[in-house]
PDB file of N, H, CA, C and O in Angstrom:
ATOM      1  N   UNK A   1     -20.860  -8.362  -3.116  1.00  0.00           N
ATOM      2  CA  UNK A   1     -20.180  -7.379  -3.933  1.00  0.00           C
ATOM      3  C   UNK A   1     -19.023  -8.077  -4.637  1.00  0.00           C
ATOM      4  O   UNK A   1     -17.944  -8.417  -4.151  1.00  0.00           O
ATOM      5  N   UNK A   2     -19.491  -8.226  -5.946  1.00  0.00           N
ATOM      6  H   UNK A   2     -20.367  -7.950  -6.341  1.00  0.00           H
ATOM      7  CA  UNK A   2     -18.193  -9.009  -6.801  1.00  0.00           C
ATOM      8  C   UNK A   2     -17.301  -7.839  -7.984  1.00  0.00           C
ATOM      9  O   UNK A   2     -16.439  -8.103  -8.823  1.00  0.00           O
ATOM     10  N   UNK A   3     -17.864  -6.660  -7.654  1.00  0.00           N
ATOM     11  H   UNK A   3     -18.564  -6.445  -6.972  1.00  0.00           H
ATOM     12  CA  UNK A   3     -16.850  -5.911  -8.664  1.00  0.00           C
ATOM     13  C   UNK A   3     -16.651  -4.402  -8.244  1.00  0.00           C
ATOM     14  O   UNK A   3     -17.352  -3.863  -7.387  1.00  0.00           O
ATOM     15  N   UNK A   4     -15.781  -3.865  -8.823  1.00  0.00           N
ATOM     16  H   UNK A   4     -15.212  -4.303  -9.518  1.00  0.00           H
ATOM     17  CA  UNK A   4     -15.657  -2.367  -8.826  1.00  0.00           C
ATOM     18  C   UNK A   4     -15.032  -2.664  -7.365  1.00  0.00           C
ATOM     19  O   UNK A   4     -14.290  -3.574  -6.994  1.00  0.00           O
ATOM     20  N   UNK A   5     -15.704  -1.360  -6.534  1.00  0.00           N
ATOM     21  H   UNK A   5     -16.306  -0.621  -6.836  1.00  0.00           H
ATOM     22  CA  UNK A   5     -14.614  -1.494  -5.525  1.00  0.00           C
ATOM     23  C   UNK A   5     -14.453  -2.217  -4.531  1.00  0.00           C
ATOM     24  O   UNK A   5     -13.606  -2.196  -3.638  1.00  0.00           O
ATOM     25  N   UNK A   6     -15.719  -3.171  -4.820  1.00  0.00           N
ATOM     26  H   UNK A   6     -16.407  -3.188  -5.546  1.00  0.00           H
ATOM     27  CA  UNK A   6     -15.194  -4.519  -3.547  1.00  0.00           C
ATOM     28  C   UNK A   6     -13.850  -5.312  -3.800  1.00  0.00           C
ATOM     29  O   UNK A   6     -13.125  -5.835  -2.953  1.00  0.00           O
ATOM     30  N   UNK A   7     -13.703  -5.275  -5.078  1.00  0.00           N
ATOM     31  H   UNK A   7     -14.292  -4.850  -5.766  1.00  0.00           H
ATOM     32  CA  UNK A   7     -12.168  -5.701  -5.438  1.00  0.00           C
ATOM     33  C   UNK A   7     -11.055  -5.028  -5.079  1.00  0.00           C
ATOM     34  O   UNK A   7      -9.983  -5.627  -5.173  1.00  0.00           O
ATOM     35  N   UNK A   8     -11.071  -3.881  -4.676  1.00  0.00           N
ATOM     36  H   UNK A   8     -11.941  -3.395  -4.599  1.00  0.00           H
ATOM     37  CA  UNK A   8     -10.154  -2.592  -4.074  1.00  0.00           C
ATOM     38  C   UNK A   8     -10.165  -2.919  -2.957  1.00  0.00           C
ATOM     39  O   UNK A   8      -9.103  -2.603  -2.420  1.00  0.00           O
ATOM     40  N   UNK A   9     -11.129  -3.617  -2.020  1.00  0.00           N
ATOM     41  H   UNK A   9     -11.991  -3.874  -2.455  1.00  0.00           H
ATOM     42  CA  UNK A   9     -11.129  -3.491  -0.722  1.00  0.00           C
ATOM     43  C   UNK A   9     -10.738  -4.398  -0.122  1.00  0.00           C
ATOM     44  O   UNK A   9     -10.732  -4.241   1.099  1.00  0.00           O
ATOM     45  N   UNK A  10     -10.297  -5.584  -0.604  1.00  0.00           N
ATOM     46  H   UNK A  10     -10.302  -5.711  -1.596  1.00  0.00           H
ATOM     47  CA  UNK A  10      -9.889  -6.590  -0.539  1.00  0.00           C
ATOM     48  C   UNK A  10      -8.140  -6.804   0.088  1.00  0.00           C
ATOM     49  O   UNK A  10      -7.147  -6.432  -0.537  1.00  0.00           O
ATOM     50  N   UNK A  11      -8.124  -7.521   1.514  1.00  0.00           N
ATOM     51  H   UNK A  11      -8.931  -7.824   2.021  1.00  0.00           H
ATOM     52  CA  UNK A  11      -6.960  -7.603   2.206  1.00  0.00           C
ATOM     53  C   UNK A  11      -5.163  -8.433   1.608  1.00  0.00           C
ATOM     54  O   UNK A  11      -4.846  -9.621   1.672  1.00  0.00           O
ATOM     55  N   UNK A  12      -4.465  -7.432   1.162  1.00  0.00           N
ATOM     56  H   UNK A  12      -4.723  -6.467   1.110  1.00  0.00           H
ATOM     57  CA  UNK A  12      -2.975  -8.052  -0.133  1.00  0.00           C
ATOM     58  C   UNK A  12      -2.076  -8.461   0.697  1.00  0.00           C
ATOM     59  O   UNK A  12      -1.965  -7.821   1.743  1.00  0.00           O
ATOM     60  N   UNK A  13      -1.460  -9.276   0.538  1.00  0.00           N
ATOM     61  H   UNK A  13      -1.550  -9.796  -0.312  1.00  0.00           H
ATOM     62  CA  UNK A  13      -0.647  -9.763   1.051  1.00  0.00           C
ATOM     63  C   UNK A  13       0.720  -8.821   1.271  1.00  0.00           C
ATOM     64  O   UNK A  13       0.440  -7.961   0.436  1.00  0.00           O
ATOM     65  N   UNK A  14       1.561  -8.540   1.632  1.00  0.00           N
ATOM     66  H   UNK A  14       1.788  -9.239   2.310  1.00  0.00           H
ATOM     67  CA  UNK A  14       3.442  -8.153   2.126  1.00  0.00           C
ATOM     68  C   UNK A  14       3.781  -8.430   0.083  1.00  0.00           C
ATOM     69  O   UNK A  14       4.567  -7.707  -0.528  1.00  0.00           O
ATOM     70  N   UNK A  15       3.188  -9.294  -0.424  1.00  0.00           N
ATOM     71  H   UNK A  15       2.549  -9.881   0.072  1.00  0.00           H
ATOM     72  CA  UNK A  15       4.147  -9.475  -1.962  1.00  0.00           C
ATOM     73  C   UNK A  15       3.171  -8.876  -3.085  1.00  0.00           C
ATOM     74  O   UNK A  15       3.621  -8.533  -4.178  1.00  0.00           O
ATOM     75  N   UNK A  16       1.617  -8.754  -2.715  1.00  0.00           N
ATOM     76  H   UNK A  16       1.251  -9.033  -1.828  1.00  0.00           H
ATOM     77  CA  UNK A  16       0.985  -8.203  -3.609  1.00  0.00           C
ATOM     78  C   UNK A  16       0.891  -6.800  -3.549  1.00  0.00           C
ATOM     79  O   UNK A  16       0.662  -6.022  -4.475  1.00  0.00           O
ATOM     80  N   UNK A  17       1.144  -6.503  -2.066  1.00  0.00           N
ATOM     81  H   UNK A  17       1.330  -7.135  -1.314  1.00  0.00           H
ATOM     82  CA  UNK A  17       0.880  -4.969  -1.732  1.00  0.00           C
ATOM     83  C   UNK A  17       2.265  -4.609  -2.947  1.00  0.00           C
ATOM     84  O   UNK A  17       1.988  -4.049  -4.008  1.00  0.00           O
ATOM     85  N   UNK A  18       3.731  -5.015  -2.607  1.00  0.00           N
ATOM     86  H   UNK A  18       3.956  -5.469  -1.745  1.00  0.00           H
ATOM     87  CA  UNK A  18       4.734  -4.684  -3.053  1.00  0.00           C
ATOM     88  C   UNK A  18       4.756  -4.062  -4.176  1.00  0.00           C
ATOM     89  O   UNK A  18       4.960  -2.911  -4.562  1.00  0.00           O
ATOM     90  N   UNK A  19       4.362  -5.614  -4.865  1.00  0.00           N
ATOM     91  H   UNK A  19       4.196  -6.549  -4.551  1.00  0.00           H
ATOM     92  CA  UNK A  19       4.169  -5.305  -6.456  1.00  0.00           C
ATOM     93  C   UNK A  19       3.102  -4.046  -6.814  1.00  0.00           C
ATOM     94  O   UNK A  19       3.500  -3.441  -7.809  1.00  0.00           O
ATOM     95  N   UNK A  20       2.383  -3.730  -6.497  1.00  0.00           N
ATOM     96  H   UNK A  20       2.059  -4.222  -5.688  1.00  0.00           H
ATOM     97  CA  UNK A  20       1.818  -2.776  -6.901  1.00  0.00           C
ATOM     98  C   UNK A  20       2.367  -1.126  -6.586  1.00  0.00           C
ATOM     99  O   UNK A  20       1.932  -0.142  -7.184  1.00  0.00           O
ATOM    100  N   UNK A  21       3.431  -1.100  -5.493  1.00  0.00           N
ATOM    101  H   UNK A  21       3.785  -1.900  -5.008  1.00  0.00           H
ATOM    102  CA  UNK A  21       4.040  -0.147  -5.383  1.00  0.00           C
ATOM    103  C   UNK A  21       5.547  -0.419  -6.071  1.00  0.00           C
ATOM    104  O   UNK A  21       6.583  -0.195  -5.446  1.00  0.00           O
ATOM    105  N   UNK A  22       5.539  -0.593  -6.539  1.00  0.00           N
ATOM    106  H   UNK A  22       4.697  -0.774  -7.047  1.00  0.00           H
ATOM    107  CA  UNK A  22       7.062  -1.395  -7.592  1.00  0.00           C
ATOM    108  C   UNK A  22       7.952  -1.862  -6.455  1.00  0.00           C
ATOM    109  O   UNK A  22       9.087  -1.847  -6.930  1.00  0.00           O
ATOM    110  N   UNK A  23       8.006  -2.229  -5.317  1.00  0.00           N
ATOM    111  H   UNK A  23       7.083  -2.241  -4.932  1.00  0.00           H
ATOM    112  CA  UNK A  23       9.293  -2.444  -4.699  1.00  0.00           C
ATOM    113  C   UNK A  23       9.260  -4.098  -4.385  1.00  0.00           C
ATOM    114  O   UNK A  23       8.321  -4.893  -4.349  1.00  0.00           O
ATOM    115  N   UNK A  24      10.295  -4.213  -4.235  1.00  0.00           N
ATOM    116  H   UNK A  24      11.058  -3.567  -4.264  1.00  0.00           H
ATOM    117  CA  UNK A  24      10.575  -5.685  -3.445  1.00  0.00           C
ATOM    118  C   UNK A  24       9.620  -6.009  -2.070  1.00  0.00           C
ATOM    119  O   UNK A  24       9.208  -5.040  -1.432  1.00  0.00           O
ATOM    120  N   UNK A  25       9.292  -7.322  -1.647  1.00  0.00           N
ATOM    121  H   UNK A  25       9.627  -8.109  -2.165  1.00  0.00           H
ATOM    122  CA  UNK A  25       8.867  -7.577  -0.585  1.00  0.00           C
ATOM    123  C   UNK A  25       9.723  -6.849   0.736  1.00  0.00           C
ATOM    124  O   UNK A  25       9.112  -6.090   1.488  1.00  0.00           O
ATOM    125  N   UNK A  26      11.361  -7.184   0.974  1.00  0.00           N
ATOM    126  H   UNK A  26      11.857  -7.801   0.363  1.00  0.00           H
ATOM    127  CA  UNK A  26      12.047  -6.306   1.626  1.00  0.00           C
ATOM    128  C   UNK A  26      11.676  -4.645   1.738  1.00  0.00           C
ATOM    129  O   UNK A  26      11.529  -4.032   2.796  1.00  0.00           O
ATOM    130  N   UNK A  27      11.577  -4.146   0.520  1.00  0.00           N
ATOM    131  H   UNK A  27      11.696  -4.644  -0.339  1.00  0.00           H
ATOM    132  CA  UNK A  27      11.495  -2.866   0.556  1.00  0.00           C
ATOM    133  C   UNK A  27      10.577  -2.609   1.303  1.00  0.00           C
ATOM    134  O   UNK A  27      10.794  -2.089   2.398  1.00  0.00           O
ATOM    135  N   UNK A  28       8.950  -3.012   0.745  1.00  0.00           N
ATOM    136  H   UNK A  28       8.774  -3.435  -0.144  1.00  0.00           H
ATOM    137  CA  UNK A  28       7.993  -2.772   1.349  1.00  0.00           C
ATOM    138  C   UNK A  28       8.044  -3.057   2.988  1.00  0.00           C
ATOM    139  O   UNK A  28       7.329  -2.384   3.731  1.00  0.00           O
ATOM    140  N   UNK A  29       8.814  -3.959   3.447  1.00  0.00           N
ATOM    141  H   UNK A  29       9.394  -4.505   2.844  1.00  0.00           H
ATOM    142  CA  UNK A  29       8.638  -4.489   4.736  1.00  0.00           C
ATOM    143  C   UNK A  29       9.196  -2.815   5.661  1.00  0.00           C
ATOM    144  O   UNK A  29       8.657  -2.351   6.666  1.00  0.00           O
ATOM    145  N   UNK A  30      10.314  -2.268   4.953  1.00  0.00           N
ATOM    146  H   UNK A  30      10.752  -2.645   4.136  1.00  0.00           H
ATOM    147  CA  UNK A  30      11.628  -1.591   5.462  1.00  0.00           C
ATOM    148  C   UNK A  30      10.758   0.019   5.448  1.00  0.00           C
ATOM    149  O   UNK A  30      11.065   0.846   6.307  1.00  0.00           O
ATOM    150  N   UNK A  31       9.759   0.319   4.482  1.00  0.00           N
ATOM    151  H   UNK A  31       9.510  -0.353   3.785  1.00  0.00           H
ATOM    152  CA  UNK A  31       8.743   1.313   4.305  1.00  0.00           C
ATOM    153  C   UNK A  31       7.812   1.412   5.490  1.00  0.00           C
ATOM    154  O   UNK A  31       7.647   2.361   6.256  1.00  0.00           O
ATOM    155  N   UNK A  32       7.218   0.173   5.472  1.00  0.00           N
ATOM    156  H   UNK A  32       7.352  -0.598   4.850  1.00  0.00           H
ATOM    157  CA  UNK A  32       6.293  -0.242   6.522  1.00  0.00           C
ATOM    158  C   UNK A  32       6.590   0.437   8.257  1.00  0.00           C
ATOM    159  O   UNK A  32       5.904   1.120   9.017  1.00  0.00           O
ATOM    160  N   UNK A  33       8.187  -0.272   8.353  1.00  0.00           N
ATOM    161  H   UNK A  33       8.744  -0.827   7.735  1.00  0.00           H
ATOM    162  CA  UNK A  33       8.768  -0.084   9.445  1.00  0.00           C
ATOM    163  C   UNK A  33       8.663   1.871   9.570  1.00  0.00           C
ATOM    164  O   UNK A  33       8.000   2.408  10.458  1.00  0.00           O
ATOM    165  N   UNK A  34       9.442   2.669   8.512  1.00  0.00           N
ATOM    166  H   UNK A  34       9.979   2.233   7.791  1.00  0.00           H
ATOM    167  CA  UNK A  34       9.700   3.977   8.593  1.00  0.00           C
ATOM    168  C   UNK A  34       8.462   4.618   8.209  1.00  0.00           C
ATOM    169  O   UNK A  34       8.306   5.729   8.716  1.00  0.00           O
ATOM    170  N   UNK A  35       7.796   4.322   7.657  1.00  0.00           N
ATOM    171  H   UNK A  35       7.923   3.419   7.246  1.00  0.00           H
ATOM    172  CA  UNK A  35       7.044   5.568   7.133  1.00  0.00           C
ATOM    173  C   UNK A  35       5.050   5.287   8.081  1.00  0.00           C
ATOM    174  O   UNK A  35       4.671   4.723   9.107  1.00  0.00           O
ATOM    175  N   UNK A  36       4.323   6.115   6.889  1.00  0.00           N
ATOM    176  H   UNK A  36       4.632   6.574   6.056  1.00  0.00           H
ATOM    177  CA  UNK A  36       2.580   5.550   7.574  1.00  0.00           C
ATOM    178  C   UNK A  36       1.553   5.145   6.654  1.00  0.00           C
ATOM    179  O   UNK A  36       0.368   5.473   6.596  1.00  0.00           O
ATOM    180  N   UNK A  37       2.521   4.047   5.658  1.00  0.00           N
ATOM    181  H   UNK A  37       3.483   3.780   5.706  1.00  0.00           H
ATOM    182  CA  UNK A  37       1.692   3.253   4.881  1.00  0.00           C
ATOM    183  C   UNK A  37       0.476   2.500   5.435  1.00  0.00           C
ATOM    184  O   UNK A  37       0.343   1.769   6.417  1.00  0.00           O
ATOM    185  N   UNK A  38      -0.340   2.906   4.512  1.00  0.00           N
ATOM    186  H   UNK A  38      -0.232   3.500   3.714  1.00  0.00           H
ATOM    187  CA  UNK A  38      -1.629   2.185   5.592  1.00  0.00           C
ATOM    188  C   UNK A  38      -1.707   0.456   5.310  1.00  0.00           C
ATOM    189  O   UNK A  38      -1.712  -0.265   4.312  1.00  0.00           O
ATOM    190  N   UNK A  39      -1.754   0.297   6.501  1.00  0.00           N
ATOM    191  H   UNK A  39      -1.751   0.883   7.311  1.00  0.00           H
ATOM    192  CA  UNK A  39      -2.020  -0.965   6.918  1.00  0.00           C
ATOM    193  C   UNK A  39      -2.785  -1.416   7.403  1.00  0.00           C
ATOM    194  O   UNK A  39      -3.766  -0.706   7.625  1.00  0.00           O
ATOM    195  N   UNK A  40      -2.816  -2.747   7.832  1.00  0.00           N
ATOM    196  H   UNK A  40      -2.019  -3.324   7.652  1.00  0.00           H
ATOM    197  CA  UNK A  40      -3.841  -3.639   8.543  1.00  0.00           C
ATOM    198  C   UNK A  40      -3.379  -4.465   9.322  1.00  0.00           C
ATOM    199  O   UNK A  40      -3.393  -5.565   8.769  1.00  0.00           O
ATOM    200  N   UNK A  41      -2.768  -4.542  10.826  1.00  0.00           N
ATOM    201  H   UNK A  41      -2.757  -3.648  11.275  1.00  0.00           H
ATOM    202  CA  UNK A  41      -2.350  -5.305  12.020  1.00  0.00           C
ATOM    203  C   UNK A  41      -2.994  -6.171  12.054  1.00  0.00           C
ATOM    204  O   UNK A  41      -3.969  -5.964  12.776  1.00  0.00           O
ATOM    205  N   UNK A  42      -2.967  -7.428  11.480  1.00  0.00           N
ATOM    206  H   UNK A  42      -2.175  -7.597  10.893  1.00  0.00           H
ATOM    207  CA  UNK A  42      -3.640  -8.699  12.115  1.00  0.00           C
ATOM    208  C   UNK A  42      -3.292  -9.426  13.327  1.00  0.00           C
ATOM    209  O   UNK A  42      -2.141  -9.565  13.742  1.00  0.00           O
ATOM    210  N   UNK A  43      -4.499  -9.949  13.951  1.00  0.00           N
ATOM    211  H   UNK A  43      -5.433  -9.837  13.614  1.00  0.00           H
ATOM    212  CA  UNK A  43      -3.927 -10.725  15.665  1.00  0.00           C
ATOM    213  C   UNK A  43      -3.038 -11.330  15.543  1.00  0.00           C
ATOM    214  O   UNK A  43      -2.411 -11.484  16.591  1.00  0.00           O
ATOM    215  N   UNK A  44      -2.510 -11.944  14.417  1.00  0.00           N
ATOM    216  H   UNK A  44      -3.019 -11.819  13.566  1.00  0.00           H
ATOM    217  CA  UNK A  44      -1.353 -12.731  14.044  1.00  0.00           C
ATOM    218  C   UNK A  44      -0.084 -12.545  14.157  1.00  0.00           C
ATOM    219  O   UNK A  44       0.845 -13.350  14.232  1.00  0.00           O
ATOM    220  N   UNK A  45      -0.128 -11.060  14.167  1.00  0.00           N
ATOM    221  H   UNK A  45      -0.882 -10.407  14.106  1.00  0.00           H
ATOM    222  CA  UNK A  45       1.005 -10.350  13.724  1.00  0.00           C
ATOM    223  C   UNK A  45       1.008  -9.697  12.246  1.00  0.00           C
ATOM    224  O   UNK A  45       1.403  -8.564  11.973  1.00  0.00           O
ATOM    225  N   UNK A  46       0.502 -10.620  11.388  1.00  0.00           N
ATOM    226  H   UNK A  46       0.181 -11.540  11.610  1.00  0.00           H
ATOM    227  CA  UNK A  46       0.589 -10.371   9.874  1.00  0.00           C
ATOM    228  C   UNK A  46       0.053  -9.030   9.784  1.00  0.00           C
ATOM    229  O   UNK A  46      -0.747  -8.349  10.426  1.00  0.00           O
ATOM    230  N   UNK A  47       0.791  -8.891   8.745  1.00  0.00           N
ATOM    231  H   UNK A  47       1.442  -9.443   8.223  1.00  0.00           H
ATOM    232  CA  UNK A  47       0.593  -7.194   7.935  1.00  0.00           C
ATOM    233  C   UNK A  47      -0.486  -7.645   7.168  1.00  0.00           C
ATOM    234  O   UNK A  47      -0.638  -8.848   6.952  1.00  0.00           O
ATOM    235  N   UNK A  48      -1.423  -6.598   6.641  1.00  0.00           N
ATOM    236  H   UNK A  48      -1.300  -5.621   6.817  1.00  0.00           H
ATOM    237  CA  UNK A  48      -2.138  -7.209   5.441  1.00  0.00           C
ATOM    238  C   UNK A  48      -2.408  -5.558   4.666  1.00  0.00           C
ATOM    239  O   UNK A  48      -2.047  -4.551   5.275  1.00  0.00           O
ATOM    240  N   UNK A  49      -3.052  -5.461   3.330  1.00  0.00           N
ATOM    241  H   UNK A  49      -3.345  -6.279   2.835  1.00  0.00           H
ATOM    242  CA  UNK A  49      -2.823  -4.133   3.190  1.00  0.00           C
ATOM    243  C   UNK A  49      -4.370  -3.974   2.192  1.00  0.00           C
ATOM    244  O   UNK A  49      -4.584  -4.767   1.275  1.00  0.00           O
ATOM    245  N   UNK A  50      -5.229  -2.992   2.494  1.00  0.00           N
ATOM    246  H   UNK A  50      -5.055  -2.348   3.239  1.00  0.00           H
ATOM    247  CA  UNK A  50      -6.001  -2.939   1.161  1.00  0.00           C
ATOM    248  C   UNK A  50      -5.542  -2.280   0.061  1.00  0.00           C
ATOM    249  O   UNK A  50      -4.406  -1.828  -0.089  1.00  0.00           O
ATOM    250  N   UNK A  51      -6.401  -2.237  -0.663  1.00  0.00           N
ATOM    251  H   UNK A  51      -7.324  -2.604  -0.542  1.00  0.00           H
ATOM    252  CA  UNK A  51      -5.554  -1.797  -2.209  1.00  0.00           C
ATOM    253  C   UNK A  51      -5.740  -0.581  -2.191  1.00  0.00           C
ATOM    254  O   UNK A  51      -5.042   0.415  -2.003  1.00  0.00           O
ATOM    255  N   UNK A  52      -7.191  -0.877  -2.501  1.00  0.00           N
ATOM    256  H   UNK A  52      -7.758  -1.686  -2.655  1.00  0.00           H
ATOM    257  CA  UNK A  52      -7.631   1.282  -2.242  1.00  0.00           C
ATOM    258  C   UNK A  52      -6.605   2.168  -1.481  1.00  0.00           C
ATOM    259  O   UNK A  52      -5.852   3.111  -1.723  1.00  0.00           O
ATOM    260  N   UNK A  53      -6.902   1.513  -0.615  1.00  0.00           N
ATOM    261  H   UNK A  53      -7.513   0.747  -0.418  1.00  0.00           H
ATOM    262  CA  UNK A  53      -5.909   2.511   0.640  1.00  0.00           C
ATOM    263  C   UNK A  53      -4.291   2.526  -0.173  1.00  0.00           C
ATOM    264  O   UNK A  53      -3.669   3.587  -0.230  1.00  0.00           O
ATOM    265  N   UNK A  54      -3.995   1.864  -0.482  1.00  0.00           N
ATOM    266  H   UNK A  54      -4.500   1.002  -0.436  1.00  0.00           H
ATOM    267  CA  UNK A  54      -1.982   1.917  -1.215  1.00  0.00           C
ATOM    268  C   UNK A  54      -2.288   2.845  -2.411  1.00  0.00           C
ATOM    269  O   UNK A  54      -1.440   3.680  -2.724  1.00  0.00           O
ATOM    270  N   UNK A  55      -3.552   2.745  -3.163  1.00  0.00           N
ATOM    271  H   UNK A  55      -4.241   2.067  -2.909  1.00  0.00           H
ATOM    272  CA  UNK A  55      -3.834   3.913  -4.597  1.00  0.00           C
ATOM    273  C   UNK A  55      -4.356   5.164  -3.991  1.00  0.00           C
ATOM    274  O   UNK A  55      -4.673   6.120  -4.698  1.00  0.00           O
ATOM    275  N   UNK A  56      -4.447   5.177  -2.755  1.00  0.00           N
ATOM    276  H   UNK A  56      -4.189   4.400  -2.181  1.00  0.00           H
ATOM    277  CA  UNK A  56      -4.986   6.565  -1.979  1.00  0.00           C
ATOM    278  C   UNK A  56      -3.459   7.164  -1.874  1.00  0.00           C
ATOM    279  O   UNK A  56      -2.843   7.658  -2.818  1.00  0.00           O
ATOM    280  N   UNK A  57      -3.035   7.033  -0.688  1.00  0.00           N
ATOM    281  H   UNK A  57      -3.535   6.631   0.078  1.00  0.00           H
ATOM    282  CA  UNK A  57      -1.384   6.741  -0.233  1.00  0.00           C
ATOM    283  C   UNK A  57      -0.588   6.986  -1.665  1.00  0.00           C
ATOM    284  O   UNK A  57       0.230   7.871  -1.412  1.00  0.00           O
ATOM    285  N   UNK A  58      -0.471   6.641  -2.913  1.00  0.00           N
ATOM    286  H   UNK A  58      -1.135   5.923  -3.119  1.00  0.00           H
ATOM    287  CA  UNK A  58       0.096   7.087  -3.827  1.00  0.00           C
ATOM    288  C   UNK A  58      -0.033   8.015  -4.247  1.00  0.00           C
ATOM    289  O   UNK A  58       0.900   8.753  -4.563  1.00  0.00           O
ATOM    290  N   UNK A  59      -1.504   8.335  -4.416  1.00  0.00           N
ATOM    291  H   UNK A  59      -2.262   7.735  -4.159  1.00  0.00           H
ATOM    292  CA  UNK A  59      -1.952   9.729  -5.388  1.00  0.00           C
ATOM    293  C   UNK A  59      -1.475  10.997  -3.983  1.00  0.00           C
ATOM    294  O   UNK A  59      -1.530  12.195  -4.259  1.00  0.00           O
ATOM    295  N   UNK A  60      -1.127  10.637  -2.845  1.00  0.00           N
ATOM    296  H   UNK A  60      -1.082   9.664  -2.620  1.00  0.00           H
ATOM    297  CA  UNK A  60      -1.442  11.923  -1.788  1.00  0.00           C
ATOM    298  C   UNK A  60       0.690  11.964  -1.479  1.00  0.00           C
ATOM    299  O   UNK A  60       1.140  12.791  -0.686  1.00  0.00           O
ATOM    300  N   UNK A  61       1.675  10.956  -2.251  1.00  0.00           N
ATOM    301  H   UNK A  61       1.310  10.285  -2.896  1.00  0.00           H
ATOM    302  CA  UNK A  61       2.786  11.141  -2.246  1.00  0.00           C
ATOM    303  C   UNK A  61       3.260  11.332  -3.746  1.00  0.00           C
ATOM    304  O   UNK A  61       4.375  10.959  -4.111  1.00  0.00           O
ATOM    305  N   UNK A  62       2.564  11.792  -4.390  1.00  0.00           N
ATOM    306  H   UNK A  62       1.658  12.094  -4.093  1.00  0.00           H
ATOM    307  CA  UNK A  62       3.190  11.932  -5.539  1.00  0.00           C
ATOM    308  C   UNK A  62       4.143  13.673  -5.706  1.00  0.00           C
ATOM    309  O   UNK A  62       3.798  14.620  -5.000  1.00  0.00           O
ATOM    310  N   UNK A  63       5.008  13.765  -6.468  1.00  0.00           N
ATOM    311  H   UNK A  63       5.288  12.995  -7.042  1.00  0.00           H
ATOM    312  CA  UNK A  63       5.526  14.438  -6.678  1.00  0.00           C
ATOM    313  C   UNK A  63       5.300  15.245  -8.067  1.00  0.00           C
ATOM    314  O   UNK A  63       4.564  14.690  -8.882  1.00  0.00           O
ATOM    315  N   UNK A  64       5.812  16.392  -8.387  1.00  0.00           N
ATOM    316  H   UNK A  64       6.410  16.842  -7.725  1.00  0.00           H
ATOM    317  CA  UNK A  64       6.130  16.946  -9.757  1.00  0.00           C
ATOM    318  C   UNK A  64       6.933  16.762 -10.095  1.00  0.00           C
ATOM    319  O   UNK A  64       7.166  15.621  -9.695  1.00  0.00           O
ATOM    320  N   UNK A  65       7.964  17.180 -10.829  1.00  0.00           N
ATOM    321  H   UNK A  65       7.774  18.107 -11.153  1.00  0.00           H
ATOM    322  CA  UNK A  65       9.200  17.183 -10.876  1.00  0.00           C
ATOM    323  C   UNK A  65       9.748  18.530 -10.823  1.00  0.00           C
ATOM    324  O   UNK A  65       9.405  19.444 -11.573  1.00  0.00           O
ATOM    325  N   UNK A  66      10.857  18.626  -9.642  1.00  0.00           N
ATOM    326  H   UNK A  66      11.135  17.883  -9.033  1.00  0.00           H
ATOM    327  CA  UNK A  66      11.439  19.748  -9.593  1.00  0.00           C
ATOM    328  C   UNK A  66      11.113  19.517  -7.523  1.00  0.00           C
ATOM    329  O   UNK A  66      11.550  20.150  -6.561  1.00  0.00           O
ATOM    330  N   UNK A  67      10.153  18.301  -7.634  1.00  0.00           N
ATOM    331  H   UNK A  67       9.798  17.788  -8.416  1.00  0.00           H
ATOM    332  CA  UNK A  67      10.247  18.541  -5.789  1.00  0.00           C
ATOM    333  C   UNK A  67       8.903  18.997  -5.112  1.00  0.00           C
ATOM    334  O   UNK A  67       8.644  18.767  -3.931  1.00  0.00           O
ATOM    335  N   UNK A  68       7.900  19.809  -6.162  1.00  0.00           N
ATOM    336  H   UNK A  68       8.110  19.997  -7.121  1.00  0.00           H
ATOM    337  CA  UNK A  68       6.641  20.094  -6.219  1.00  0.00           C
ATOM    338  C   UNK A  68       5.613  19.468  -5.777  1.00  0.00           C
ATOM    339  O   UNK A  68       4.945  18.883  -6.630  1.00  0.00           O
ATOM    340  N   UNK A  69       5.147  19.386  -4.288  1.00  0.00           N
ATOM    341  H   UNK A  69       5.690  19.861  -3.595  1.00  0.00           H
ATOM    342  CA  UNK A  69       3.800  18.192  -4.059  1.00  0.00           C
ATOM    343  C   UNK A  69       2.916  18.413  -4.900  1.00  0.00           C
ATOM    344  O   UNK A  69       2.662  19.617  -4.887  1.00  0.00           O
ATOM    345  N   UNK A  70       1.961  17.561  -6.052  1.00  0.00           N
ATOM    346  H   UNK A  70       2.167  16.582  -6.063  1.00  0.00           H
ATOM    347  CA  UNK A  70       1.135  17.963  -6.574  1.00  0.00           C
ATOM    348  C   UNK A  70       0.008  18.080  -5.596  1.00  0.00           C
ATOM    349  O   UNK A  70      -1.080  18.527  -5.959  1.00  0.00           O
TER     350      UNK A  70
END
């Protein structure tokens, strides 16, 4: 599987996950800690993150404006 959503499914690093949620590597780390961004626990320790899952996770925290969950 070389396209569409095998490319979504694919494990981002702590700086790629970031960038795609606009924040700093810090930020993301400090999110990670508080909130239930989905992740991926590696035996390592390492975080790792799929993509899909962070464009899921966005569309299900989005807001209206005025405070409104869409």
């Amino acid at each position: 599987m070389f396209g569409g959503m095998a490319q979504l499914n694919h494990l981002l690093t702590n700086h790629a996950a970031a960038h795609i949620l606009g924040l700093t590597d810090r930020q993301l780390k400090a999110l990670v800690r508080s909130s239930d961004v989905p992740r991926v626990e590696l035996p390592n320790g390492e975080t790792r993150f799929v993509e899909q899952d962070l464009w899921t996770w966005i569309e299900a925290h989005k807001q209206r404006a005025g405070g409104a969950v869409s």
